[in-house]
N, C-alpha and C positions, 0 to 999 in steps of 0.2 A: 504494500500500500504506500504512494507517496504521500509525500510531505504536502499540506496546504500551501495555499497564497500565505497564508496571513502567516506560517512557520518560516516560509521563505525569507519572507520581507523583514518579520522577525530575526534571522541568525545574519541576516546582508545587513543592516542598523546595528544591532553587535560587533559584526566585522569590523563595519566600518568608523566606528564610535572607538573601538581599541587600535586605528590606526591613526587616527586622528589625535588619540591620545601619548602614541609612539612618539607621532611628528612635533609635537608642544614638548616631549622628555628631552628632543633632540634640542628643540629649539630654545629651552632653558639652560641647556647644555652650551648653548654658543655665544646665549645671553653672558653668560658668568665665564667664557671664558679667558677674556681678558683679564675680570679681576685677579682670578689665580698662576694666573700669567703671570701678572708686572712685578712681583720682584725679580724676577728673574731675566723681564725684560729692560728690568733699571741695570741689573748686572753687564748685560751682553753688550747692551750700548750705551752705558757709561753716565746714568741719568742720574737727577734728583730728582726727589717724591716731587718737590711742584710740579716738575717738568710729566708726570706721569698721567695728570688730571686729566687734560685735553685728553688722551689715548681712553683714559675710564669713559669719557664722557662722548665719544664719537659716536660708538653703535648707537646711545640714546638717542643721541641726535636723531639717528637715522631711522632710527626705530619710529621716532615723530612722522619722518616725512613718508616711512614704508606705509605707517597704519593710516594714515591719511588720504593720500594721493593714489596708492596702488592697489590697499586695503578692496577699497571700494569694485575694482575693479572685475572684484567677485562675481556681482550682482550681476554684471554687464556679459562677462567672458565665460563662467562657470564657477564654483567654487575651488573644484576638484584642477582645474589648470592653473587657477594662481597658487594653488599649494603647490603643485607642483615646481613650476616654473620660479618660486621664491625660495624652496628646500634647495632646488638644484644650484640656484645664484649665487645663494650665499655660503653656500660646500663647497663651492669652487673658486669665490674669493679666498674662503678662510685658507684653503690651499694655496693660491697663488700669494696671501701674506706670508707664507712662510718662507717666500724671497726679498722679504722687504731689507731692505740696510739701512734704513735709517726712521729715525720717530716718526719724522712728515707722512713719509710712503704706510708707514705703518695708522697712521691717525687716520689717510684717507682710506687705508681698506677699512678699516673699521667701522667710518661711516656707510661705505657703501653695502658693508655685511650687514648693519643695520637697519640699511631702508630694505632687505631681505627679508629679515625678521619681522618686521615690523609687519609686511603686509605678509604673514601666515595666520596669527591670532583672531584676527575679525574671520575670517574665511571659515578657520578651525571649530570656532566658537559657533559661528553658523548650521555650519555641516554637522557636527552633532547634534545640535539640535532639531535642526530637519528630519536627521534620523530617526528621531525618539518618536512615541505617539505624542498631541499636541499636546497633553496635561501634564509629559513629563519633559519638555521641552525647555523648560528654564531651568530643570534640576540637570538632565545632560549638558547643558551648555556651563554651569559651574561646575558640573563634575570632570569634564575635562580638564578644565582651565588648571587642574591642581597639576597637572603634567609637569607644567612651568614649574613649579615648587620642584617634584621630583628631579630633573631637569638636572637644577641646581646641586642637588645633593649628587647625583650622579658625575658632574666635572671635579665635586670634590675631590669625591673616590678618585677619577681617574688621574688629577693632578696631584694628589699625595703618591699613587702607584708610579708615575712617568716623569713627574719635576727633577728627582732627584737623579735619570741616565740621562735624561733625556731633553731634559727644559724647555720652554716655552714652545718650541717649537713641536715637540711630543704631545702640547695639549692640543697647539691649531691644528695639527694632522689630524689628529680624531675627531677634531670638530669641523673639517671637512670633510672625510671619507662618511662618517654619520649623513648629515643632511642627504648627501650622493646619491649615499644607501636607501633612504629614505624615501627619496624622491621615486625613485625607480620601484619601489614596491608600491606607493602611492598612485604612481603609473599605471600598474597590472593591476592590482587588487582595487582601487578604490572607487566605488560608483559614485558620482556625479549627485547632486541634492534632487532625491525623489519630489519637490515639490516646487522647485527652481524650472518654470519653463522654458522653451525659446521664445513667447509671446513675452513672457517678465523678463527676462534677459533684455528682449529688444528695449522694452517699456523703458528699463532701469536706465539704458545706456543712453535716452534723451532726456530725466531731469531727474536724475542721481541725489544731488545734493539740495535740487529746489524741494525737492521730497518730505526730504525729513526735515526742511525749512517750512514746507507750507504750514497753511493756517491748522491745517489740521494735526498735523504732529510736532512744529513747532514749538510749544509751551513741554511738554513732554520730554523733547529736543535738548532745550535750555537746560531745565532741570536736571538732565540725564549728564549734560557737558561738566555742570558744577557739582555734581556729586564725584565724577572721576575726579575735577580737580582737587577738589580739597579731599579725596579719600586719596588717594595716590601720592599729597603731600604727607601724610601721615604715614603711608606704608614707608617712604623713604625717611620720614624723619627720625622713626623709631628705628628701623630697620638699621640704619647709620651709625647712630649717637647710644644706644642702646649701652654696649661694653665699654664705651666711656665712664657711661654713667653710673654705671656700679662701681669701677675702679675708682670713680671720684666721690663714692660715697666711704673709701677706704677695705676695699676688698683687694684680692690680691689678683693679676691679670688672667690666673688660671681659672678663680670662680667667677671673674668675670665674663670672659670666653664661655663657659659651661651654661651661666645662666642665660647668656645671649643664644647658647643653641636652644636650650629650654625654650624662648621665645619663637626658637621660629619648629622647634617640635609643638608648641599647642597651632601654631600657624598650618601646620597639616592639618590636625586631626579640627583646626577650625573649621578648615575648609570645605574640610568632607563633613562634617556633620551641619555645615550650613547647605548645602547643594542636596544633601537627601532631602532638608525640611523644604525647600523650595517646590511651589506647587502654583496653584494660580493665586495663591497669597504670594507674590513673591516679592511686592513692592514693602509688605507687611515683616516678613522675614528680615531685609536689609535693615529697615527701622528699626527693630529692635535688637539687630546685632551691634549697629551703632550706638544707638544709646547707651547698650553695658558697656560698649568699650568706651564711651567718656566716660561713665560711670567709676570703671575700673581703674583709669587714668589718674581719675582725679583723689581716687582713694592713695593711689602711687603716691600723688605729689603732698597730700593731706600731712602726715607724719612720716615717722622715722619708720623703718620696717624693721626687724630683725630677719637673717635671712634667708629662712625657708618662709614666710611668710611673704619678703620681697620674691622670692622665684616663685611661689605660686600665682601670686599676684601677675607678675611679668608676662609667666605662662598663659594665665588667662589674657593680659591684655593681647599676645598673639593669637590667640584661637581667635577673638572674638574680631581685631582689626581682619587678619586676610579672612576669616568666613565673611565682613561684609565685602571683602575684595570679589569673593567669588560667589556672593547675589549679586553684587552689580554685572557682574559678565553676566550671567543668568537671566537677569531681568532685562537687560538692554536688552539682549536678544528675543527675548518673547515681549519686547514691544514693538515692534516692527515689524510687518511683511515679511515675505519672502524677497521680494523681488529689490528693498531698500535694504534688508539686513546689514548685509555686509559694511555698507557707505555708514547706517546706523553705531554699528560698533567701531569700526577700523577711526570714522572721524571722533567719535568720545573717547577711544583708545588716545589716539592723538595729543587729545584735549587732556588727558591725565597723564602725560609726560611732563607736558607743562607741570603740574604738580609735585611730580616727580623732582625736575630739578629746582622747584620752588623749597621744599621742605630741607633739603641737606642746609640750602642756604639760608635758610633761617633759623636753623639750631647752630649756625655758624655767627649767626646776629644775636643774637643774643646771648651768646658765650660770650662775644667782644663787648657786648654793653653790661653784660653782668647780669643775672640773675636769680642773684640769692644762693641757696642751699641747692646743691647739684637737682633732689627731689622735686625744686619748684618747676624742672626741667619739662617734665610731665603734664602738667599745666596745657601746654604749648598748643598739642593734636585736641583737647575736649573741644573746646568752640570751634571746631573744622570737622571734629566727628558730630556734631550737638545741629549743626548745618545740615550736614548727611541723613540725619535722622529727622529730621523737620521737611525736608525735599523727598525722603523717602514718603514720610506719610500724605505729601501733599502729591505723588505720582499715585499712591494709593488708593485716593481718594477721586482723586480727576478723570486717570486714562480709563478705568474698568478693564475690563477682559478684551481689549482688542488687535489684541497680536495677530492674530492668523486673518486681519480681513483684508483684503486689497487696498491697496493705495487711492485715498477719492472716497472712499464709503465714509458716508456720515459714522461719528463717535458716538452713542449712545450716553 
């Protein structure tokens, strides 16, 4: 006896939901690989840590203009070909920086590896959720996104195993022959967005960005743009400043180091237990993950902690920042079409880069201007999460349930 339709479609949404997931491990993997790179790239070519920042901060850059400008380009050309076509780009930069001789040559691949990056994550984030049935549509599009977190973890691994034969050079090689790899399985294996036409493709590719500007998605639009900002400042500002800030509360660099992985181990198991609760409450969900984490924050900054009390404390504020990290992928995603998806995420993607490098540099301002007792530090992200939670409930309250309707249909 075979298999139904509905088993079919069911195990090809699986497949294709843990390849998608692959392509994010890869692609956290290339995110991070410069950080664990540079000292070894200060070694080979003779640098100072200032001289290092520009190289930190290229892929970001580019990662701006990937998720923005080419991001979109999903909607337009297919999901499944700009994955493609962006695993393969920036596999093959990361390879060809491993001739680079000098900082310059090395800053510009980096930016161009990044506008590579950049545009996979809206596509990624799309495509799983296409996959999934509609009510589970915003829980698969956060549950992927944790890729990226594993991603991360995974360059560790490989640049503790290969830094020491093998240096900088040993990480870009793998994080080019990866994407490659990637790319090419993405190729054979991976179907195209079951609900993504050639009518919404055409549709998309004449008014893309008027889209999710017009009167009807617009307000939504806004709201959705300033939640990534100020939540993405806070992912970096903590994410940053974090083992500092233990250290300058007078611990020792080891438990400082420990307590900052603590932070980003509750940041997994945030993640993933925000992305199960996401359902078509999903704007409700975000809300109240932001809220505990100023909650949690401000309890940080309130008194003195003792320090299993401070690492729990810390652990929670990670679970609770990246789980609203991954309702907002979630929720962008199940508010928009099909056919604007992709321009919907890839440009708020964009917009929470800004964020991104907003926050490092304001825990930088106000270290120079001073700010009390290192704990008052924490302070900083509540009124940026306390925003997120007030935009959360007001998307809540406004859009209702109208993810899945064509572009033009009155809002209910």
């Amino acid at each position: 006896m075979g298999l139904s339709d509905a088993t079919k479609r069911g195990a090809r949404g699986w497949a294709g939901f843990l390849l998608i997931m692959l392509a994010l491990v890869v692609e956290g993997f290339d995110l991070q690989a410069a950080n664990f790179a540079a000292p070894d790239i200060l070694k080979d070519f003779g640098l100072t840590r200032a001289q290092v920042g520009p190289l930190l901060s290229a892929s970001l850059v580019g990662v701006f203009f990937g998720a923005v400008f080419i991001g979109p380009l999903g909607d337009r050309y297919g999901r499944r070909m700009i994955l493609v076509l962006s695993c393969l780009s920036y596999g093959i930069l990361s390879l060809i920086a491993l001739m680079a001789t000098n900082l310059t040559e090395l800053i510009a691949l980096r930016f161009l590896i990044g506008i590579g990056l950049g545009s996979v994550m809206p596509n990624a984030l799309a495509l799983a959720g296409e996959f999934a049935p509609q009510k589970h549509l915003a829980r698969a599009m956060g549950m992927v996104g944790i890729g990226i977190t594993f991603g991360g973890v995974v360059a560790g691994m490989v640049a503790a195993w290969l830094l020491p034969t093998h240096g900088w050079h040993g990480i870009f090689f793998v994080g080019g022959i990866l994407p490659i790899a990637i790319a090419a399985i993405l190729w054979l294996a991976l179907a195209e967005s079951p609900v993504l036409t050639r009518e919404a493709m055409a549709k998309a590719g004449k008014w893309q960005l008027g889209a999710i500007l017009s009167p009807l998605y617009r307000p939504r639009t806004l709201a959705i743009w300033g939640i990534y900002t100020f939540l993405l400042m806070c992912v970096y500002l903590l994410g940053g400043w974090i083992p500092l800030l233990i250290e300058d509360q007078g611990y020792s660099p080891r438990i400082a180091a420990l307590v900052a992985t603590a932070y980003h181990g509750g940041g997994v198991a945030g993640g993933i237990t925000a992305s199960l609760l996401l359902s078509e409450r999903y704007w409700r969900i975000l809300a109240l993950f932001s809220g505990l984490a100023a909650l949690c924050l401000a309890a940080l900054a309130a008194t003195v902690w003792e320090l299993w009390p401070l690492a729990i404390l810390i652990t929670l504020a990670g679970a609770l920042v990246t789980g609203t990290q991954n309702c907002i992928n979630g929720s962008t995603g199940a508010s928009y079409p099909p056919e604007i998806r992709a321009a919907g995420l890839g440009i708020a993607l964009g917009f929470g880069r800004i964020g991104s490098v907003m926050g490092p540099l304001a825990g930088s301002l106000v270290v120079m201007l001073g700010f009390g007792a290192p704990r008052h530090f924490f302070i900083l992200p509540v009124l940026p999460l306390a925003i997120v939670c007030l935009l959360g409930l007001w998307l809540a309250r406004h859009t209702g349930q109208t993810s899945a309707q064509p572009t033009g249909e009155k809002v209910s």
